[in-house]
C-alpha positions in Angstrom: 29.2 -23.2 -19.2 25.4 -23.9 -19.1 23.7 -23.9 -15.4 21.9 -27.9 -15.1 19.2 -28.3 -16.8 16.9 -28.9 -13.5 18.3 -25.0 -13.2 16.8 -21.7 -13.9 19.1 -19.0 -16.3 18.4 -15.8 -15.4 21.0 -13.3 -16.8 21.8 -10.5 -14.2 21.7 -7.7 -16.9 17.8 -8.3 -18.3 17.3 -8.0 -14.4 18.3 -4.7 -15.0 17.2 -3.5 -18.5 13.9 -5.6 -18.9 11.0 -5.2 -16.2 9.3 -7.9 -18.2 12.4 -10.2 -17.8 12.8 -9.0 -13.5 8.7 -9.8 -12.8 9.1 -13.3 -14.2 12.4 -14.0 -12.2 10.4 -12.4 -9.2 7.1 -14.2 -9.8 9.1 -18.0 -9.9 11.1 -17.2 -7.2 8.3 -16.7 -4.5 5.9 -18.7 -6.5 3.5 -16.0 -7.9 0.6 -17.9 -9.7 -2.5 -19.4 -10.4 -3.5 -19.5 -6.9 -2.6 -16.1 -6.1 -4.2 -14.5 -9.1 -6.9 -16.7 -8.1 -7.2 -15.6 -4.1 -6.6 -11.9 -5.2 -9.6 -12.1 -7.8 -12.0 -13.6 -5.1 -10.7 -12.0 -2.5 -10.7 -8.2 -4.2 -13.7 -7.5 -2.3 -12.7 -8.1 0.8 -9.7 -5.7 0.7 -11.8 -2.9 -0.9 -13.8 -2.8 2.3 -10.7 -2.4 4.0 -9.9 0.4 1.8 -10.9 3.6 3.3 -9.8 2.8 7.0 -6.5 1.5 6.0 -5.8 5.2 4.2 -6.7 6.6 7.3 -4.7 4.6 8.8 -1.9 5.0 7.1 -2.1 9.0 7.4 -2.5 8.8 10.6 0.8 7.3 11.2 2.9 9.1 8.6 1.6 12.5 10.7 3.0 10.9 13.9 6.9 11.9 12.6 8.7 14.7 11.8 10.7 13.3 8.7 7.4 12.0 7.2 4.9 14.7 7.8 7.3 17.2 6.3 7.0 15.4 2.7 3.3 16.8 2.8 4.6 20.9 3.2 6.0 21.4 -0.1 4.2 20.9 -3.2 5.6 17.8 -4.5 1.9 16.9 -6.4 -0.1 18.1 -8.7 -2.4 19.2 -6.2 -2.7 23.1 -6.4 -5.1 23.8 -3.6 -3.8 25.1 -0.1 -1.3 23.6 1.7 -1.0 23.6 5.8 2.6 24.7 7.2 1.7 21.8 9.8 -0.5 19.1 8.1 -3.1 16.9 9.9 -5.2 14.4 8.7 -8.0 16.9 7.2 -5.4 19.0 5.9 -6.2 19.6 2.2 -3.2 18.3 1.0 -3.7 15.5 3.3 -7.2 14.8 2.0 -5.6 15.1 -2.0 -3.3 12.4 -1.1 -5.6 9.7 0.7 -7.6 10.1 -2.7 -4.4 8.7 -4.5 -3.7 6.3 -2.2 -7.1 4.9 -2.0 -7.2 4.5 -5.8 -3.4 2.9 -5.5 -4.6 0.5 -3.1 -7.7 -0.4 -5.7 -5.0 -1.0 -8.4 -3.7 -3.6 -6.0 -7.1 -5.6 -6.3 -6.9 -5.1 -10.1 -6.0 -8.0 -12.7 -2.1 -9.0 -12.2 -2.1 -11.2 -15.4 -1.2 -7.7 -17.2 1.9 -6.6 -17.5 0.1 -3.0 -17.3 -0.2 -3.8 -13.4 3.4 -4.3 -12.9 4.4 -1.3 -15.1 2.8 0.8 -13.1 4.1 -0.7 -9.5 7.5 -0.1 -11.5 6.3 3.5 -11.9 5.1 4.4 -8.2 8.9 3.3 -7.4 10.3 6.0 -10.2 8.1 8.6 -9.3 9.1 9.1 -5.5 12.4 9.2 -6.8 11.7 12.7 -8.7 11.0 11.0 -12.0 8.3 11.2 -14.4 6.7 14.1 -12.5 5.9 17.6 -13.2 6.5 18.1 -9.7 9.7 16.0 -8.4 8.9 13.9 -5.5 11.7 12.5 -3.6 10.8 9.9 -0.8 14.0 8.1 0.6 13.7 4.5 0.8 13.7 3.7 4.2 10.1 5.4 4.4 8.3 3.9 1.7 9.7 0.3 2.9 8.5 0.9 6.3 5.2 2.2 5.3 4.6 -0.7 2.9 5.2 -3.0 5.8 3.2 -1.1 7.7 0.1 -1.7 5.2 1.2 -5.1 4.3 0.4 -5.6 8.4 -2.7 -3.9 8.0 -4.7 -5.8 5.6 -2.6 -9.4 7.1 -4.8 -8.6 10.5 -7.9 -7.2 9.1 -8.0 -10.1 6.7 -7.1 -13.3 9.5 -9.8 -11.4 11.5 -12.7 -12.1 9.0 -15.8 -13.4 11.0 -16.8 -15.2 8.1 -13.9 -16.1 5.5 -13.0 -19.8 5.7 -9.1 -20.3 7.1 -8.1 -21.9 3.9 -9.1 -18.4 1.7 -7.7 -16.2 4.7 -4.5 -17.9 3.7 -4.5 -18.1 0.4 -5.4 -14.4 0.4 -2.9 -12.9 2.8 0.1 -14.9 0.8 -1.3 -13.3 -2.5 -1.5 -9.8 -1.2 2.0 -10.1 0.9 3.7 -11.4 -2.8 2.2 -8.4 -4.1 3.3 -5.9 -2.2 6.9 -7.4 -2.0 7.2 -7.2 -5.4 6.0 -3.3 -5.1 8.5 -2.8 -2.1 11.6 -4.5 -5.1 10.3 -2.2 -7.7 10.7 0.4 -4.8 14.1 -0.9 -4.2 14.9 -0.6 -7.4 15.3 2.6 -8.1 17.3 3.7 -4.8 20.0 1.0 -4.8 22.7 1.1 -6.5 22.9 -2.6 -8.0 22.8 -2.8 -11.8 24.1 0.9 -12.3 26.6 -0.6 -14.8 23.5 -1.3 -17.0 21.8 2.0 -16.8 21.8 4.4 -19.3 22.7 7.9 -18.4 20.8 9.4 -21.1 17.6 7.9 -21.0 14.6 10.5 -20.6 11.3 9.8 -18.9 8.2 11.0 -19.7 6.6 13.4 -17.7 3.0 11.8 -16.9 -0.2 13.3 -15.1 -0.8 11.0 -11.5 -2.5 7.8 -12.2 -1.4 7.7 -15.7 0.7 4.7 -17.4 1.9 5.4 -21.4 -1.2 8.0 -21.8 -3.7 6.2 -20.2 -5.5 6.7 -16.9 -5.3 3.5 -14.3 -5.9 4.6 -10.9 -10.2 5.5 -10.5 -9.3 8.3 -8.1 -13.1 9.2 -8.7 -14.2 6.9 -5.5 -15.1 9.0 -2.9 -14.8 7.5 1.4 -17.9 6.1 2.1 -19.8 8.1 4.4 -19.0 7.5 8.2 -21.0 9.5 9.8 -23.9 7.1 8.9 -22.1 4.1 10.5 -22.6 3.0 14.0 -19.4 2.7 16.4 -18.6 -0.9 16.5 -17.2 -2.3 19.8 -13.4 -2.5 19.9 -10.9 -5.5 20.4 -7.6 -5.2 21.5 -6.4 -4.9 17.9 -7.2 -2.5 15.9 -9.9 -4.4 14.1 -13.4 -4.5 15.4 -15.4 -7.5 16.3 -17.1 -9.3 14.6 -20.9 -8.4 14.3 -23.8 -10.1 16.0 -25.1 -13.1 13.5 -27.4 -12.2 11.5 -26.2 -8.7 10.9 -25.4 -7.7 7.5 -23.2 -4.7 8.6 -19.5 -4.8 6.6 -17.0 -6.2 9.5 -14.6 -3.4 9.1 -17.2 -0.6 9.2 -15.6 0.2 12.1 -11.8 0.7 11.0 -12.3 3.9 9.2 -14.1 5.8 12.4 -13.5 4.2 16.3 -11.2 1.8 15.1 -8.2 4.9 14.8 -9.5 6.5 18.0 -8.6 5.3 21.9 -9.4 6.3 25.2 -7.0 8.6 27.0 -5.1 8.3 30.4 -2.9 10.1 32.1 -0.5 7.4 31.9 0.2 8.4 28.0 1.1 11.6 28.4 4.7 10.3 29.1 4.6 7.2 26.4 6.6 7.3 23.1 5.5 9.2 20.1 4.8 5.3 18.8 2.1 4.6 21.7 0.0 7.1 19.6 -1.6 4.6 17.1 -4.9 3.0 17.3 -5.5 0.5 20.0 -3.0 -1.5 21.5 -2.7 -4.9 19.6 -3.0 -8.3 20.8 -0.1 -10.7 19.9 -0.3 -12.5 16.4 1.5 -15.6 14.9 0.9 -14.0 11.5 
């Protein structure tokens, strides 16, 4: 029986055995288009500023557990160098990683008219999974969902906290980037669930790739180094964890800040006894985004 013809077909198998055929089911069902290509292109700037202190960031917060901080002990990478027994953020395997996850967060900024940009969301999914790597990696689920959320809240307050972006782009540009990364967090999914196992094929071999490589080619730039802090000046700090705004006139980038003070607070006594989650960066001020 054919569905209406005001409805969709989508056949649950090609969901399963054709990435081409499971981005265009996920792109019409949350709406993926013009616009958001349009917001990402424009707004690509904006979130490469934000690039550096959101790795931090991140690290910062992975180190704060046990059962995250322990993926950083073994070598799971293709790093070679050292490797602390108890990691911290300038640990060297520490630093390798932010490197990667710098240039994965530049990928996100890239053109998402290619299919190449979805094949290789599709990939980052496979390869914490122990696939496609010289070096198996395996990441379960529950952390890489959390942490994507965790980034996805990131840029969303960084970017509705631009002094000078106009409401309308702040938006347009949060709903792009939060389609994006929910469409990374399915092709997560993906590979841990069980749903569609009756398509997959048993024998199907990957192909072990170098990092940052798609089908032989390289498309992550993990060749951008941090910008250097040290010649930044301290901003003033808000209750969130982004600074505020500069004076007019100044020319400074808004979120200088993020990558130095912005992940550092003042101590009291009082948090020697808090939660091991009352460690991140300043308290945060409530938010109806």
């Amino acid at each position: 029986m054919s569905p209406p013809r005001n409805m969709m077909e989508v056949k649950r198998e090609d969901l399963y055995t054709d990435l081409e055929a499971r981005i265009r089911y996920l792109h019409s069902f949350i709406e993926f288009g013009s616009n958001d290509i349009e917001a990402l292109k424009s707004g690509a700037k904006y979130i490469k500023q934000l690039i550096p202190a959101v790795v931090n960031i991140v690290y910062k917060k992975l180190l704060q557990y046990d059962i995250t901080a322990r993926a950083f002990t073994t070598r799971s990478t293709s790093f070679e160098g050292p490797i602390d027994d108890v990691p911290d953020e300038n640990s060297p395997q520490i630093l390798h990683r932010k490197m990667f996850l710098r240039a994965y967060l530049a990928k996100l900024c890239s053109d998402p008219t290619q299919m190449e940009f979805w094949e290789y969301l599709d990939k980052v999914g496979m390869m914490h999974v122990g696939l496609g790597r010289a070096h198996p990696l395996h990441i379960e689920y529950i952390h890489l969902g959390i942490c994507l959320a965790f980034i996805q809240d990131l840029l969303t307050e960084a970017i509705l906290s631009h002094p000078k972006l106009q409401m309308q782009r702040k938006i347009a540009l949060v709903k792009a980037i939060g389609k994006v990364i929910w469409i990374q967090n399915d092709l997560m999914a993906k590979w841990h669930i069980e749903d569609g196992d009756d398509f997959k094929k048993s024998d199907k071999e990957f192909i072990i790739e170098r990092e940052g490589f798609l089908h032989g080619k390289k498309v992550l730039d993990d060749s951008e180094e941090e910008n250097d802090e040290g010649s930044r000046t301290p901003q003033p700090q808000s209750p969130s964890r982004i600074p505020r705004p500069m004076a007019s006139g100044e020319s400074v980038c808004p979120f200088s800040g993020m990558s130095t003070g912005a992940t550092k607070k003042e101590h009291s006594p009082a948090e020697d006894a808090a939660p091991a989650t009352a460690t991140e960066p300043k308290e945060r001020a409530p938010q109806s985004a």
